[in-house]
C-alpha positions in Angstrom: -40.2 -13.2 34.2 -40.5 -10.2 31.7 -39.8 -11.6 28.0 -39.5 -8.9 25.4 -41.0 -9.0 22.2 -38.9 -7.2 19.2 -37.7 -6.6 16.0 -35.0 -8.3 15.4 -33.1 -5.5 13.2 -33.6 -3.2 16.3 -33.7 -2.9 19.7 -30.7 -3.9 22.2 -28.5 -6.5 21.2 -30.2 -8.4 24.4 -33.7 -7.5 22.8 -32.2 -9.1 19.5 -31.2 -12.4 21.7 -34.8 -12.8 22.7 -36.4 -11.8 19.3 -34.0 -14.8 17.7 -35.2 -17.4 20.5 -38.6 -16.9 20.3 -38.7 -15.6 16.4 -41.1 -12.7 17.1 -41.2 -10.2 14.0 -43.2 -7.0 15.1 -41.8 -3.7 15.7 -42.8 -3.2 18.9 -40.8 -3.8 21.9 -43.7 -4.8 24.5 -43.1 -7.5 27.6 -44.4 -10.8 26.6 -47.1 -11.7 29.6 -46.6 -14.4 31.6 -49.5 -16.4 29.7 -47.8 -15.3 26.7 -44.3 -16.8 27.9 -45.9 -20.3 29.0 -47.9 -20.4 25.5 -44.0 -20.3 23.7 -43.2 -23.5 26.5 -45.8 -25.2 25.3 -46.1 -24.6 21.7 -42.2 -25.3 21.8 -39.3 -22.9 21.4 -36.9 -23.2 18.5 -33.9 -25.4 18.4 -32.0 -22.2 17.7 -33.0 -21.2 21.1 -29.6 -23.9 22.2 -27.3 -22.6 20.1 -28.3 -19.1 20.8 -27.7 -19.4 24.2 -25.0 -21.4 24.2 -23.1 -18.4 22.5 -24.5 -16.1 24.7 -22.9 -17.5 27.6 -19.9 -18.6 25.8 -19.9 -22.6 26.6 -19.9 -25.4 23.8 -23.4 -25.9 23.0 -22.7 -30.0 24.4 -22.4 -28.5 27.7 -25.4 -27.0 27.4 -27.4 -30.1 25.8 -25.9 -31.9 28.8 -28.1 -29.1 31.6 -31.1 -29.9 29.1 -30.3 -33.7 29.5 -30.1 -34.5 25.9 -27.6 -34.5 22.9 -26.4 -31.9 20.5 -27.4 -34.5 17.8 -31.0 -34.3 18.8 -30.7 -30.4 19.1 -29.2 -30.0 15.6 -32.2 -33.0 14.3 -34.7 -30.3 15.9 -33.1 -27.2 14.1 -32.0 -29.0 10.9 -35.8 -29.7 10.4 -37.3 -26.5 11.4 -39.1 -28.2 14.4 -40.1 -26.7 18.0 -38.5 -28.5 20.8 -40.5 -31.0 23.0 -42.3 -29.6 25.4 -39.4 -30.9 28.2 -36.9 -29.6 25.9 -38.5 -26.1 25.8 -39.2 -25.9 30.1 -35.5 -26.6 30.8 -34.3 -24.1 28.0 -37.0 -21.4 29.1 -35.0 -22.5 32.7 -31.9 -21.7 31.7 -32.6 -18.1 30.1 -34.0 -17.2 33.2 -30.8 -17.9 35.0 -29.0 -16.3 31.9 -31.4 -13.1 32.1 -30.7 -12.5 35.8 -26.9 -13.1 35.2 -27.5 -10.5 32.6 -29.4 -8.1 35.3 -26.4 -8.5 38.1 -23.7 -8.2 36.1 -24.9 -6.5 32.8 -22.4 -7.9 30.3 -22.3 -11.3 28.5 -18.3 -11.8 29.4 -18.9 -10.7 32.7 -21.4 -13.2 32.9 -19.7 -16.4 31.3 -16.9 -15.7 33.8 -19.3 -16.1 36.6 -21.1 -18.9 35.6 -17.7 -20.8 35.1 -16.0 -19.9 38.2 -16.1 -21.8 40.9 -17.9 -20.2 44.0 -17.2 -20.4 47.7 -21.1 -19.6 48.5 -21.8 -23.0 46.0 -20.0 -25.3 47.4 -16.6 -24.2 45.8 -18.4 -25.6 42.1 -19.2 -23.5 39.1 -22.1 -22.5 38.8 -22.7 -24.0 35.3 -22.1 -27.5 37.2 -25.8 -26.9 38.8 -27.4 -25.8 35.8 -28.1 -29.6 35.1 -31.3 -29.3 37.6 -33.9 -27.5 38.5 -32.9 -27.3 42.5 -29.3 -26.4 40.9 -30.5 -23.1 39.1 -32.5 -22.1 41.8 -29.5 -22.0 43.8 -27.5 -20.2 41.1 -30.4 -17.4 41.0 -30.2 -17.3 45.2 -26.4 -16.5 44.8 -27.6 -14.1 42.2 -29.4 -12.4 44.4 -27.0 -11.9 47.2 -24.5 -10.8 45.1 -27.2 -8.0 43.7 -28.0 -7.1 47.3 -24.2 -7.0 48.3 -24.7 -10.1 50.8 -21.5 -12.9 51.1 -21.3 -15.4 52.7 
C-alpha cells in the first residue's frame, strides 16, 4: 500500500485526506514506504483518523467505531485529548483506509464509493459491503470483489 505524504493546503483533495490522518506537514508529495506506513500503526494514528474517514465514506462515525469494535465515546476520549490510538485501534483503521483507498482506485469518487460500500451485492452474499468491514476475513473479501469489478469479472 502506497500512503502519500503532503501538505495539507495542497495537493488533491484525496492527498489532503491522507495528510489530515496521518498529520504530515512537508511540502512534498512522496509515497510513504511500507516501513514508514507500519511505523504510523505502531506509533498510533490520530483519533481524527475515524472521523475523517467516516466522512469520507459518508456513514455515521458509530458505524464505523462498530468495524473497529469500539465506541464513538472512546474515539472522541482519544481525539478530545490529543492522543494516538492503541495500537489495535490504529491496525483496524490503517485496515479500513485500505479498503477505502481501493474503493477510491475502482471507482474514483467518494459518492460513487459510499454507494458501493452500502449496497448490497449479489457476488457478497446479497449484504453490503460495509456489513463485512467488521473483520479482517470481511475486507479481504470486499477488496476481492474490488478487484473483479476493476478487471470487469461478475459473477
Amino acid at each position: 500500500m502506497r500512503i502519500h505524504k503532503t501538505n495539507i493546503r495542497s495537493g488533491t483533495p484525496d492527498d489532503q485526506f491522507l495528510a489530515v490522518l496521518f498529520g504530515v506537514d512537508n511540502s512534498t508529495v512522496t509515497p510513504f514506504s511500507e516501513k514508514e506506513w507500519i511505523e504510523k500503526i505502531r506509533s498510533g494514528l490520530p483519533g481524527s483518523a475515524v472521523t475523517t474517514l467516516a466522512n469520507k465514506i459518508n456513514v455515521p462515525q458509530k458505524d464505523v467505531a462498530a468495524w473497529l469494535h469500539t465506541t464513538t465515546r472512546t474515539i472522541q476520549r482519544t481525539i478530545e485529548a490529543n492522543t494516538p490510538l492503541g495500537l489495535d485501534l490504529s491496525d483496524r483503521v490503517a485496515q479500513l483506509i485500505r479498503v477505502y483507498r481501493r474503493c477510491r482506485d475502482v471507482f474514483r469518487d467518494d459518492t460513487k464509493v459510499s454507494t458501493w460500500l452500502k449496497t448490497p451485492s449479489y457476488a457478497l452474499g446479497n449484504v453490503a459491503p460495509t456489513s463485512l468491514l467488521d473483520t479482517i476475513p470481511g475486507m479481504d473479501l470486499v477488496l476481492d470483489e474490488l478487484g473483479r469489478i476493476e478487471h470487469g469479472v461478475f459473477i
